[in-house]
N, C-alpha and C positions, 0 to 999 in steps of 0.2 A: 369983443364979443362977436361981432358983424364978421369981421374976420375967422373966428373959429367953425363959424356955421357955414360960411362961403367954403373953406376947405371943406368939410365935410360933405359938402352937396358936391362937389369936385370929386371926391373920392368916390364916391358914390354912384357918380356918373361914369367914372373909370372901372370900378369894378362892373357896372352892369355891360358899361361896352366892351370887358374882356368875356363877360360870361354868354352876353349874347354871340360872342365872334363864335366860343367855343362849341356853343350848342349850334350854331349857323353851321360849327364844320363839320359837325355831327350830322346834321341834316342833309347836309351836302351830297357827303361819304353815302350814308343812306341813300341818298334819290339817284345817285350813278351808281349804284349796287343793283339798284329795283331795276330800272332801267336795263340793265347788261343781265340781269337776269328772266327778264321778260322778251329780250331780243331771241338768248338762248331758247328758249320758252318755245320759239314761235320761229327757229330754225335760220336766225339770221346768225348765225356763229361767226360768219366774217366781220359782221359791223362793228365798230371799237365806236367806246364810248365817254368823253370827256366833260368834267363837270366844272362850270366853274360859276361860282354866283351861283343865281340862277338858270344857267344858260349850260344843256345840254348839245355839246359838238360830234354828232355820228360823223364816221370816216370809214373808206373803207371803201371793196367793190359788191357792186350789186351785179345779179346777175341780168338785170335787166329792168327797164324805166319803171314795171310793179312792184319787182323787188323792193324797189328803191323808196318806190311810194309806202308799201308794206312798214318798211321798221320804219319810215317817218311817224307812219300812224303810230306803231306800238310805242315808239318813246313817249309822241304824243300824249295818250291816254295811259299809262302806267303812273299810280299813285304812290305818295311817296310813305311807306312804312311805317317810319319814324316820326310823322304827322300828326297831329291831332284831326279825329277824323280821316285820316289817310288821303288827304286833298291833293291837290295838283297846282304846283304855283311855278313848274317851271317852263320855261322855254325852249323850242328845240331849235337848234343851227343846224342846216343841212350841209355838209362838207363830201357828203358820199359821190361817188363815182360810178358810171353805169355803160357796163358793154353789151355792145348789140348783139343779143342771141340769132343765128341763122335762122333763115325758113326753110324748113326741107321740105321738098315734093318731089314725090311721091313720099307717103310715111309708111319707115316698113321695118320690122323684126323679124328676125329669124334665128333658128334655132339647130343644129343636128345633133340627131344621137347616134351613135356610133356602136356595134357590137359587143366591145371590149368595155360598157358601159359609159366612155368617156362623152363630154356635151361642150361645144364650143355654141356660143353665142354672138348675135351682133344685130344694130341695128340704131333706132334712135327712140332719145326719152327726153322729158323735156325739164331736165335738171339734174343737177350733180347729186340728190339727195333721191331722187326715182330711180337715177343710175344702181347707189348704193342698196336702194330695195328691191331693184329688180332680180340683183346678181345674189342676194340675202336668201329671198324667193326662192333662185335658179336651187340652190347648194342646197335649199331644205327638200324640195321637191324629188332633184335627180339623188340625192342622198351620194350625192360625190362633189369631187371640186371642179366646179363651171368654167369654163377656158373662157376669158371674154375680148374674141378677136378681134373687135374695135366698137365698144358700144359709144354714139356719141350723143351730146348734149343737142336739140334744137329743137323751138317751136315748129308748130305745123301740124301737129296730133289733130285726129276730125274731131277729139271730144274725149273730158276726161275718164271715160271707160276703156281708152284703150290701154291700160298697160295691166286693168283689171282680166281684160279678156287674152292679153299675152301670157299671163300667169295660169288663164283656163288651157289656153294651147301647152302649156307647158306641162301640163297634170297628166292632159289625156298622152303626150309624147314619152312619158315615163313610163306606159304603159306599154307603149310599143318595143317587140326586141329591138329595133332600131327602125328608124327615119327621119323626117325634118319636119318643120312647118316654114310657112313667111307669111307674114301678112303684109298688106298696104293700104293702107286706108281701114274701110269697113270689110275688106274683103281677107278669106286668109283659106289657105292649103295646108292640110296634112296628112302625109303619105308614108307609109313602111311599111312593116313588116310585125303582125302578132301571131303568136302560136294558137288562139283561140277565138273560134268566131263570136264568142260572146264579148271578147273585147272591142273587137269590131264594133257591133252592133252597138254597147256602151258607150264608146267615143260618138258614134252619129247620132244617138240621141243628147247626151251631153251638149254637143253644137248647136242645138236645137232650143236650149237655153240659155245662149249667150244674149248679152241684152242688146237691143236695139234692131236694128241694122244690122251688128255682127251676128247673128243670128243667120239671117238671110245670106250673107256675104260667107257664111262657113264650109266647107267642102272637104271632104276625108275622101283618102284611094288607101283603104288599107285591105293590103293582101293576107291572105292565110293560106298557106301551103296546103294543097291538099297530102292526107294521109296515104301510100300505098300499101298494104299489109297483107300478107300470102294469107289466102285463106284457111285455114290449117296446118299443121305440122310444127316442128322446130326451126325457130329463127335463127340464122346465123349472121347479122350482123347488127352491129347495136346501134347504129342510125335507123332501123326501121325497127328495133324493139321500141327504142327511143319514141318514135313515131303510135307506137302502138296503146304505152302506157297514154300521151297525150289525149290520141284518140279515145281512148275508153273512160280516160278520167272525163274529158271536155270540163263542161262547166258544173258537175258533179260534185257538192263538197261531203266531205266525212266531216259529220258532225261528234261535236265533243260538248258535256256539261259545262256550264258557264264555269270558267276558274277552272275547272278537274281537266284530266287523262282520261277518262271514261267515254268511249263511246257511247252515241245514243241516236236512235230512231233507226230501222229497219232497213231507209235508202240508206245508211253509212253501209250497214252492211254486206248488201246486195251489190255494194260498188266493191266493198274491198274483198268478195268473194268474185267479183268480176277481175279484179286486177290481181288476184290471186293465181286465175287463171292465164292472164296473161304473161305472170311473172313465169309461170310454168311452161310456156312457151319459147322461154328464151334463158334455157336451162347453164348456157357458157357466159353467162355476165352478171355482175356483179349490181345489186344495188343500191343504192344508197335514198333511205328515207330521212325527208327534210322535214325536220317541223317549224312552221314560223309564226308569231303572231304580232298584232298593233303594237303601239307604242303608249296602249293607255297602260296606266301603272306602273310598277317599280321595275326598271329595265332589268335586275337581278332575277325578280320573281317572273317576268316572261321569259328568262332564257331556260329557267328550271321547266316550267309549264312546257315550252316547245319540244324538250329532251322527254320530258316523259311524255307528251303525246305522241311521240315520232316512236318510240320504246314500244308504248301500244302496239300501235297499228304493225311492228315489226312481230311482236308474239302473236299479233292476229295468223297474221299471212304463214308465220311459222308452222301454227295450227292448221293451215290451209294447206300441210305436206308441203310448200317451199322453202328450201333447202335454208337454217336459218346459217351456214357460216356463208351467205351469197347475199346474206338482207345487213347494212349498218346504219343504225340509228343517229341520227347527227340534231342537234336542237340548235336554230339560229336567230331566236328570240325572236327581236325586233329591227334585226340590222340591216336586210332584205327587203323592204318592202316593195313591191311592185305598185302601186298605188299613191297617192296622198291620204297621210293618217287625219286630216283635217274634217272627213266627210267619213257619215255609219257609212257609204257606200264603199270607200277607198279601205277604212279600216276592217269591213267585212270578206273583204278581196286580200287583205295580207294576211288576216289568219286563213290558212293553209297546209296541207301535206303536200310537199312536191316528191316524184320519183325520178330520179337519175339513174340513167343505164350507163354502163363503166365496162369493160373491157377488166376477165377474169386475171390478177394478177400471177 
């Protein structure tokens, strides 16, 4: 009898030490799951993560002794799932490996944009993962593909607002037909070329808002061509017709009903009977109306909306006796912006009518 009960308590013991092993590996699997998913979490993608027992083995390189410190903690604190109560019963081994980030001094970015639209970048950011948002930024901003002639990794930034205020240089630079910026430190230049003084004027108060320091440290030389335009008569060549529609549009907008092709309010008017006459002025060339707006809503439904507000204002000017087979309506939606669609300010500067002067086929 003694004997039949002795097995059974044997067995008994054997079965619970195989079912605690399995639920043990269950837990296990669980807690180096949590763990490699809360690294990911928290932007350590490099650190690999090993479970055994209790004991969590991070490996791998950091990019620097915080780093390193960083996903100690996150393993550290990351509960385990599969837990009752979601507790924490593990331990961490530290096996990681850590390289020494430079220091750069002077700290500086810099930027050009070039005519032909194209923007080469370079400069310093202080991580492989700032690198990746800086250049993310560059491409949403310039709305093209950002050359990035050697942007590199190092400590040394005065404070983490600067790569916030790299990304303001980089807004107002979009702005510009071309030029550059650099910054170093808290201080930073930006110089070119805009077709409009009220761009001007928008960038230097813009700088005026950056935080801190870079505020102070901010400096614009932006040039604006002056206009030369014959006082009267028929123009004959189309850089200074060119010149003329600029001049008379300036910062003048034709207004349109929210959503509609409709013109509305008396200054649209007054402008597009002003540029009527200008267009009558320069009776050998061809032009071409641009319609463009933001990027809020369905990019189909803006390309419709530009084509017929461009449509408009060409039957306007029609009516205004210019010649209509010398006016073509063109609609460019949203793919154009000259601004940041992120701000009313930037979004209210890409809806627009532009006019191009063109040389009579």
């Amino acid at each position: 009898m003694s004997s039949r009960w002795l097995g059974a308590v044997l067995l008994l013991a054997l079965v619970s030490l195989i079912l605690g092993w399995i639920f043990g590996m269950s837990k296990i699997g669980s807690m180096e799951n949590d763990i490699r998913a809360a690294l990911d979490s928290n932007g350590y993608n490099n650190i690999q993560v090993d479970m055994s027992g209790n004991v969590a083995t991070l490996s791998g390189e950091a990019a620097s002794e915080a780093a390193k410190a960083g996903a100690i903690s996150v393993a550290e604190n990351t509960e385990c799932s599969a837990c009752k109560n979601k507790r924490r019963w593990h331990e961490v081994r530290d096996d990681i490996t850590s390289k020494t980030m430079p220091v750069q001094s002077p700290y500086t970015f810099n930027a050009v944009k070039n005519l032909d639209g194209t923007v080469t970048v370079n400069g310093f950011v202080p991580s492989e993962t700032a690198k990746a948002d800086i250049l993310l930024a560059a491409n949403r901003i310039f709305n093209t593909k950002v050359i990035d002639r050697k942007i590199r990794v190092a400590s040394g930034a005065p404070d983490e607002k600067f790569l916030d205020v790299t990304e303001g240089y980089m807004t107002e630079l979009a702005a510009l037909d071309k030029g550059t910026f650099s910054q170093e430190g808290y201080n930073g230049l930006l110089k070119g070329t805009a077709s409009d003084v009220n761009v001007r004027n928008r960038i230097n108060e813009a700088g005026k808002n950056f935080p801190g320091k870079y505020a102070a440290g901010f400096r614009a030389n932006i040039n604006v061509p002056e206009v030369v335009v014959p006082a009267a008569g028929e123009i004959k060549s189309v850089s200074v017709c060119q010149k003329l529609f600029e001049e008379v549009k300036s910062d003048k907008r034709i207004q349109f009903e929210t959503g509609a092709a409709n013109i509305k309010g008396a200054s649209s008017f007054d402008l597009l009977n002003t540029i009527a006459s200008a267009a009558n002025r320069c009776p050998s060339f061809r032009i071409e109306i641009g319609g463009h707006t933001d990027s809020v809503g369905d990019e189909g439904y803006n390309q419709r909306l530009s084509e017929a507000r461009a449509a408009t204002v060409k039957n306007y000017l029609s009516d205004q006796q210019v010649e209509a087979d010398r006016l073509t309506a063109v609609g460019f939606g949203e793919t154009r912006p000259r601004a940041t669609n992120d701000t009313r300010e930037g979004r209210a500067e890409n809806r627009r009518i532009t006019f191009t002067v063109s040389q009579a086929q």
